[in-house]
N, C-alpha and C positions, 0 to 999 in steps of 0.2 A: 792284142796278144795277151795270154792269160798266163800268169807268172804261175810256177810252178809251185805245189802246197810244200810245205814245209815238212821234213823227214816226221816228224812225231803230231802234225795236225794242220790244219788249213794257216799259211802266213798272217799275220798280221796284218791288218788294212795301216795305209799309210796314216803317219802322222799320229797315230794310236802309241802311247807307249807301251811296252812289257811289260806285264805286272811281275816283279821279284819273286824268283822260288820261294817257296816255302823254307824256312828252317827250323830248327830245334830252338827251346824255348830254353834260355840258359838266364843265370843269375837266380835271384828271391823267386823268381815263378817255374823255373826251370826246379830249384831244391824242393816246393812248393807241390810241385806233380810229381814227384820222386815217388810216393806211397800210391796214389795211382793207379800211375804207369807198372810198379809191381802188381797191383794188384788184377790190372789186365790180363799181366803176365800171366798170373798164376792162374787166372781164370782161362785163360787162353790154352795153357798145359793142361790142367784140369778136362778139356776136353777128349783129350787122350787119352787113350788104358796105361801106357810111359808114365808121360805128365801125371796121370791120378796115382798110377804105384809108387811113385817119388813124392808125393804130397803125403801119403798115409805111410810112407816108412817113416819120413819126417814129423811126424806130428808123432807118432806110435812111438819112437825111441825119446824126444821131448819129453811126455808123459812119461816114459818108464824110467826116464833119469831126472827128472824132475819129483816122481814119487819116492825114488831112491834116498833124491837128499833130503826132502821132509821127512819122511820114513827113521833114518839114521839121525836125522838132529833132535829127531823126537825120542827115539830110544834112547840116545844117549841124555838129553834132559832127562826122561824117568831114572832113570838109575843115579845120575846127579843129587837130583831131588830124594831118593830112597837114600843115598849114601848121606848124604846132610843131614839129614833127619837123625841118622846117629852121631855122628861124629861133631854134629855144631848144632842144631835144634834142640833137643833134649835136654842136652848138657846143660843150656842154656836158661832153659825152665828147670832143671835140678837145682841149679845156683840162683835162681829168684826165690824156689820156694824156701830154700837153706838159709838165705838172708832172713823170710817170714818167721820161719821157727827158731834160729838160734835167738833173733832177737826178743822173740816172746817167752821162750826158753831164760834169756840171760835177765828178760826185767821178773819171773816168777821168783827166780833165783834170787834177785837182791832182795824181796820183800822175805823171802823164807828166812833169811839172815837176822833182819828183824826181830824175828819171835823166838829166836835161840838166847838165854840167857849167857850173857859173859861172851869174850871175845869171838869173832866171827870164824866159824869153823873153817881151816884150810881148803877143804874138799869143797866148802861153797864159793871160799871166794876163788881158788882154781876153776871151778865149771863157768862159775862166772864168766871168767876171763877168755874161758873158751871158748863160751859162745860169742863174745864180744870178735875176737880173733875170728872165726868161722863166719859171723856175718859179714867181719870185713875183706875176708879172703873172697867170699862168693860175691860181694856185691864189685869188687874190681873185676872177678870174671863175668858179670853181666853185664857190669858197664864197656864192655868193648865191641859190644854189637849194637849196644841202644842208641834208639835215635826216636826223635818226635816227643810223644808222651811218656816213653820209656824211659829216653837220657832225664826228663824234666826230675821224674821217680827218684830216679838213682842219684841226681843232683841233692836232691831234696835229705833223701837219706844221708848222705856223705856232709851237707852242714849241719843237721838237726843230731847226727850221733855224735858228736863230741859236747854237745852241748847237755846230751840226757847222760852221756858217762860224768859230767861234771858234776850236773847234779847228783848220783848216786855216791860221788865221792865224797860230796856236805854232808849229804843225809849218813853215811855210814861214822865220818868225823864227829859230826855231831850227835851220832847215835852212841860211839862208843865212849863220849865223854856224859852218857847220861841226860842229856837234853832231846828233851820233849820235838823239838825243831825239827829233829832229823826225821821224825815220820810225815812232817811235811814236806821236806825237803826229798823225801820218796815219793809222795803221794805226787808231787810235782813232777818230780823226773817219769812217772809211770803214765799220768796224763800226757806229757810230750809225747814218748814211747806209741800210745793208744791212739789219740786222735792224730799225728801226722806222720813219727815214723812206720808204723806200723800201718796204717791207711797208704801211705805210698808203695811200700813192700807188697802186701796186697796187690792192688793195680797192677804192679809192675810184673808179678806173677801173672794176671790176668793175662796181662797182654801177651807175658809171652804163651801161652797156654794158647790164647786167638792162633798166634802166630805158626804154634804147632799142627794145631788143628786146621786149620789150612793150609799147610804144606801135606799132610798126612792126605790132605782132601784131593789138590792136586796131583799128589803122584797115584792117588788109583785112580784119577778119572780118564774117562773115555777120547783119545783122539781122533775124535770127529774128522777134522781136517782131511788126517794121514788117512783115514778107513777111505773118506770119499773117493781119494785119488786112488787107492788102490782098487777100488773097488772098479772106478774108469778105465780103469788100467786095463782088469779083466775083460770087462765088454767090452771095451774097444778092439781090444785082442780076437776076441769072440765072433765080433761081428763081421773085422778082416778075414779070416778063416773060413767065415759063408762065403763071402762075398770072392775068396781066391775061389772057393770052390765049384760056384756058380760060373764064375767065367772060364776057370781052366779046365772044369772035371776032374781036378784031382782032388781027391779025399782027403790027404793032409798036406800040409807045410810043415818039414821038420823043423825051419828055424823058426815058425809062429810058434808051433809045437812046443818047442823047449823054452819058447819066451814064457808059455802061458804055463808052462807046468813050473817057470821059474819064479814067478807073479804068485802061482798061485801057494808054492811053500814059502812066500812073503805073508802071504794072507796067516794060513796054520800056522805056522812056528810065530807071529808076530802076537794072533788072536791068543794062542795060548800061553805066550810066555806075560803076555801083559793080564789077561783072566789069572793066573799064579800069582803071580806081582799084586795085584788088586787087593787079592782072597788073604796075600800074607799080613800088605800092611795094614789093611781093615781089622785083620787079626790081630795085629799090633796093637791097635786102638783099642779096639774090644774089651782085649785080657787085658791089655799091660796099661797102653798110659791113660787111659779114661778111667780104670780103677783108682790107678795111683793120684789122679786126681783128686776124685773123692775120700780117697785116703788122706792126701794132705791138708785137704779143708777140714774133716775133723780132726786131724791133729791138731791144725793151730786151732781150731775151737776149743780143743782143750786144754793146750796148753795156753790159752786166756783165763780159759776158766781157772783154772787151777793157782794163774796170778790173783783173779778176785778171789778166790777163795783164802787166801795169806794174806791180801790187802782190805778185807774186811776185817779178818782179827788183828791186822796190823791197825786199822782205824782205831780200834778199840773204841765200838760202839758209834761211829761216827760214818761206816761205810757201807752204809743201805744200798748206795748205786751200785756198789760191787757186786754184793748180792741178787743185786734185781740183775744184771747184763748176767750172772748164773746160771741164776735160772732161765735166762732165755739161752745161754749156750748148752745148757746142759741137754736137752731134747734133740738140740742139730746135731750135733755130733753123735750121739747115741744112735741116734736114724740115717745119718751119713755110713756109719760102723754097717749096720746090718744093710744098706744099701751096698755096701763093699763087698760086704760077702756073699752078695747073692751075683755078684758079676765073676766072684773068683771061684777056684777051685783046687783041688790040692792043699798044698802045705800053705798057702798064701791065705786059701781060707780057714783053716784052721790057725794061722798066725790071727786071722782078723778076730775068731772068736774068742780067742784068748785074751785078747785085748778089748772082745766086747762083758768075759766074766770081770774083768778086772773094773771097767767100767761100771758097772753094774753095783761092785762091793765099795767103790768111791765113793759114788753118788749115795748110797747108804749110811755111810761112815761121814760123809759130810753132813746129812742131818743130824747125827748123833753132835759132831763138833758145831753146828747153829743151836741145837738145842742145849747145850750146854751152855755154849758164850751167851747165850741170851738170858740163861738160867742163871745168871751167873758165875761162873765156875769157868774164867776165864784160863785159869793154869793149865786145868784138865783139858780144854777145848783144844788149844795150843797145843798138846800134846799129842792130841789123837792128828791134828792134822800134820806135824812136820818131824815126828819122836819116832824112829827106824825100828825103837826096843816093843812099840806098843804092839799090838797085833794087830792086821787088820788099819794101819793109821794110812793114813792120807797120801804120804809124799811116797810110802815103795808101792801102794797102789797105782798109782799116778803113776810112776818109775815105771810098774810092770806094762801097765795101758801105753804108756810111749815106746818103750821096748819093743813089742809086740806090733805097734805099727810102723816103727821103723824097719823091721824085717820084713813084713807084709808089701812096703812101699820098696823096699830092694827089689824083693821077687818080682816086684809087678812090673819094674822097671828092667829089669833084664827080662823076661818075657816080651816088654816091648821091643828091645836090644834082637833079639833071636828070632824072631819074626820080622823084623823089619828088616835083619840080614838076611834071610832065605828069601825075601820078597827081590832083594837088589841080588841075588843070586841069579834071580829067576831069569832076568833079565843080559846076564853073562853073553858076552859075541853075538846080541842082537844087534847092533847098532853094524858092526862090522859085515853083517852078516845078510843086512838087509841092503848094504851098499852092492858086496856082491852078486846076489843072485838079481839083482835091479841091472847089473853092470851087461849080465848073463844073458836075461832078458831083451834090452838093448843089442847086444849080438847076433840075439838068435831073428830078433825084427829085420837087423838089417841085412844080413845073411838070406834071410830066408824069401825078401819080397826085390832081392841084387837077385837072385835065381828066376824070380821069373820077369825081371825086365831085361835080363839076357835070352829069352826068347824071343824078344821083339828085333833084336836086332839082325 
């Protein structure tokens, strides 16, 4: 007798065990197939027109809120970056170069004192003191961002200036008691001044000037990144569009529609507010602080020169070095001048020329004071370079050539100020703006490919 088969397949011969169902794979190889097994899934949907228009809404609204938030964090870094650039970059390199010059300012100033017969004139030792106060106001506002080689700078400055006011105070004590001492005890404290404070001050301008200039660099360049995704954005958009069209015959999707026309006033208003923003702060650079660079490196070239010029006839015949570092500052700054005013215009270049005739009639007027101290006629020399009565003397020329670039170096720096406000202008409800019509766009994706997976059902 033949036993009957089994409801789902032929019995089992006797004495054979059952082999165990099958089950599901759970623990470390169960979490293990977790990616997988999705990924069958989606391959398995994917087969379907359903399954495929629920894979491209999801990937389409991803990208378009995904471009949204890069989009937006990048906007609002430019305009971050433009706004710093005035409000704390700038400022920052104003108060390093104000360190450079009051303090080359204050050590010209004590040598002038020197060559005035009888007590030291009020007015000199007031500017004096001012510039001393001014380099120390500016170099506490520098010192609050320095860091690395910058803090070392400002360290450096902050022990070595009390150490060069001490000395100026021997040499004037001893100057006014008549001993010879105290022009060494100058000629000391003006070497400290030269080779380390002043060598520090420098640098520490440099750097911040680096610092400027690459942040200027930064906020107009180009974000590669945000452009690619936007750009994906659109084809992707583009390419869904055919592809609804080819399979439904409809001509349009209003919600792909109003994604791609929301995508694409991301593109325009992003492209041009960032091209504006570029053009202004480049323009910033251009006019304002790349001049005013070059403005201040021949200022303090002059006003060095202007110290060897007082501390050669303060040597009295003994300061040939003074004169040789002169003569080699006298040509850089002359050619710094006329490099300045070929980048400016307006009243800024016309400040630079007035300050290149005044230069012009120094440098003149100081051969006349070499040719005399050498000629002997050390009274008369003195005279043409630091005597206000003489004509044509040294220190109101000087006076006028500083004058005229400290005005010049205003303008150039509010030009940089006004441009690089119109630039961060430019950029106004971008950021917010770019969240939105991304948010738009994502709407109109899911809106619009939810319309045609409700015809399948």
């Amino acid at each position: 007798m033949v036993r009957p088969a089994a409801p789902n397949g032929p019995a089992p011969e006797p004495g054979v065990p059952t082999p165990p169902p099958e089950t599901a794979r759970s623990g470390l190889a169960g979490l293990l197939d977790l990616p997988a097994a999705a990924v069958r899934g989606v391959v398995r949907s994917a087969r379907t027109t359903p399954g495929l228009l629920t894979l491209i809404a999801v990937g389409l609204v991803a990208l378009t809120l995904l471009t949204g938030v890069v989009g937006s964090i990048m906007a609002q870094q430019k305009k971050n970056t433009t706004e710093d650039l005035i409000s704390h970059r700038e400022p920052l390199t104003a108060a390093a170069q104000e360190v450079y010059r009051s303090l080359s300012d204050a050590d010209a100033t004590a040598s002038i004192a020197f060559l005035i017969t009888g007590p030291e004139p009020a007015e000199l030792r007031g500017r004096y003191d001012a510039d001393i106060a001014r380099a120390g106001s500016a170099l506490a506002r520098a010192a609050q961002e320095a860091t690395g080689d910058a803090a070392d700078k400002v360290n450096l400055i902050s022990q070595q200036l009390p150490a060069y006011t001490g000395l100026v105070e021997r040499a004037r004590a001893n100057n006014l008691q008549g001993y010879p001492v105290g022009a060494a005890y100058l000629q000391e404290a003006s070497n400290l001044m030269r080779t380390k404070i002043l060598d520090a001050a420098g640098t520490l301008y440099q750097l911040d000037v680096a610092e400027l200039e690459a942040q200027q660099s930064d906020a107009s360049s180009i974000p590669w990144f945000t452009a690619v995704l936007l750009l994906a954005s659109l084809a992707a958009l583009v390419v869904t569009q055919r592809y609804l069209t080819r399979r439904t015959n409809r001509l349009l999707n209003v919600g792909l529609v109003v994604a791609t026309v929301a995508m694409g006033l991301v593109l325009l208003w992003g492209s041009a507010a960032l091209v504006v923003q570029g053009l202004l702060v480049g323009s910033g650079r251009d006019d304002g602080s790349h001049p005013v660079d070059v403005l201040i490196q021949a200022r303090g070239a002059a006003v060095q020169a202007r110290g060897d010029e007082t501390l050669t006839l303060v040597s009295r015949g003994g300061g040939a070095e003074y004169e040789t570092t002169f003569q080699q500052l006298a040509p850089m700054f002359t050619n710094m001048l006329h490099e300045a005013k070929g980048l400016l215009d307006g009243e800024a270049a016309n400040q630079v020329q007035t300050a290149i005739d005044n230069a012009d009639k120094w440098l003149s007027t100081h051969k006349e004071v070499r040719a005399k101290d050498d000629g002997g006629d050390y009274v008369d020399a003195v005279k043409d370079a630091v005597d206000p009565s003489r004509p044509n003397n040294a220190e109101t020329l000087f006076s006028n050539l500083d004058t005229a670039l400290g005005k010049a170096i205003d303008n150039g720096r509010q030009t940089f100020v006004d441009k690089t406000n119109e630039g961060e202008n430019a950029l106004i409800l971008l950021a917010p703006g770019v969240a939105a019509l991304t948010l738009v766009a994502a709407g109109g994706v899911t809106i619009g490919i939810r319309d045609r997976l409700r015809e399948y059902r």
